[in-house]
ROTORNU-840022 format. One record per residue (C-alpha): residue in three letters; x, y, z. Coordinates in steps of 0.2 Angstrom, whole numbers, plus 5000, padded with zeros to 4 digits. Layout:
! ROTORNU-840022
AlaXYZ...
***
This chain:
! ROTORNU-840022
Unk575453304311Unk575053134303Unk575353064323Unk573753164326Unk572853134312Unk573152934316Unk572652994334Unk571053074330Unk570552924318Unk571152794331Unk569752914347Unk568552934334Unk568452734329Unk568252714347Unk567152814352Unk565952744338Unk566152574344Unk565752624362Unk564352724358Unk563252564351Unk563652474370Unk562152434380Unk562352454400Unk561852274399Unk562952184390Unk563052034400Unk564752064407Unk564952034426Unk565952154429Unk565052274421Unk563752224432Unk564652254449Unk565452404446Unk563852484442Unk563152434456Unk564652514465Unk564052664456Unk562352644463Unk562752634480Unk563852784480Unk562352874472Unk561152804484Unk562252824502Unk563852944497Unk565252884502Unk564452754513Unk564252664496Unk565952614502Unk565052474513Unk564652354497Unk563852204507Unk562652114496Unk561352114510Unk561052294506Unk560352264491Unk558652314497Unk558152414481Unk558352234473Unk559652314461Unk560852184457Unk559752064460Unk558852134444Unk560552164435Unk560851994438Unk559051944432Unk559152064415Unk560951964410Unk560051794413Unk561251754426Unk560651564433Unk560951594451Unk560451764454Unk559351734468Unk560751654480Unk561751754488Unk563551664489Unk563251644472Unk563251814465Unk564751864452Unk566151984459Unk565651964476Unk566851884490Unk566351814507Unk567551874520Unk567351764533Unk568151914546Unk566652024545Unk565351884538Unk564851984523Unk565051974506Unk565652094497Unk566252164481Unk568052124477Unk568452274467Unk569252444472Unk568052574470Unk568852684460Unk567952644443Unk566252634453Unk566452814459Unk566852864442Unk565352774436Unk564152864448Unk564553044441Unk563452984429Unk561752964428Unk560952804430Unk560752694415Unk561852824405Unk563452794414Unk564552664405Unk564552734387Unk565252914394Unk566452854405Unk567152744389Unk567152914381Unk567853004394Unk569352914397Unk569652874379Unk569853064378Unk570853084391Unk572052944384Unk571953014368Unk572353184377Unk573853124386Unk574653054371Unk574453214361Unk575253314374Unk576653184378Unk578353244371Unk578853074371Unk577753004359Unk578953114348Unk577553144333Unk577253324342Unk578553414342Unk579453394325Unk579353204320Unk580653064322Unk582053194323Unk581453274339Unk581553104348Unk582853114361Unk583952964357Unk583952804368Unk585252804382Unk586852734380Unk587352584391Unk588652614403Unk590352604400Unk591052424407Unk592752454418Unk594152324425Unk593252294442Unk591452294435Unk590752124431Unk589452124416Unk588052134428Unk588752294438Unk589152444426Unk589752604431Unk588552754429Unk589052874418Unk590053024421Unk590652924438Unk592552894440Unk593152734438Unk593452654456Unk595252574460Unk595652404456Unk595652314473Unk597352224477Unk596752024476Unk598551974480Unk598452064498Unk597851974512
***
């Protein structure tokens, strides 16, 4: 019970914090993956292309310009952007997964939910986790540690036997 109290004062506190964050807060990764998010919501799954030359809505060239960011008018310069000389693009160098998140939100609401989202789900998963052993009847429910293994003659001290496993013949070192 006092585990979830702690829990709920611990999601709470977060979620205060997060709910004071701006979706520009100056922080370059912020800035790409919302524009991750933006192209999924503009092309689908397309959105998947991220080359900075389609950029023709001029979003991050504005995201770049609401931060202050110095270079934000030349391409090789933009932040979280890698050239890949292969395909002669430049692209964004995250995996899309937090971009796609992002765009099941609307535009210009999507950081603060998805902050809230997952810090529900965290909190979520740790309430429900009998592991965390606060659930399910305090410190005397914890299953205790496992033991180490029991060393034998022909085991060294990096090899141990499982438990339960019978212990292997000594081998003859005086044959041969």
């Amino acid at each position: 019970m006092l585990c979830g109290i702690g829990l709920l004062v611990v999601l709470v506190s977060n979620i205060w914090t997060i709910s004071g964050w701006s979706e520009s807060r100056g922080v370059y990764d912020d800035v790409c993956y919302l524009r991750q998010a933006h192209l999924f919501q503009q092309f689908g799954l397309d959105g998947l292309n991220t080359d900075i030359k389609r950029d023709d809505d001029r979003y991050l060239v504005n995201k770049l310009k609401a931060i202050n960011f110095p270079d934000w008018n030349t391409v090789g310069r933009a932040p979280c952007h890698t050239w890949i000389a292969k395909t002669g693009k430049h692209v964004i160098q995250y995996p899309p997964g937090t971009g796609f998140a992002l765009a099941l939100f609307p535009e210009g609401f999507q950081v603060i939910p998805l902050y809230v989202l997952a810090s529900i789900v965290v909190a979520w998963a740790a309430r429900s986790d009998p592991s965390a052993c606060g659930s399910r009847g305090g410190a005397a429910a914890c299953p205790a540690p496992p033991q180490p293994a029991a060393m034998t003659a022909s085991t060294s001290a990096i090899h141990r036997m499982p438990p339960g496993m019978p212990t292997p013949p000594a081998s003859d070192s005086s044959a041969g």
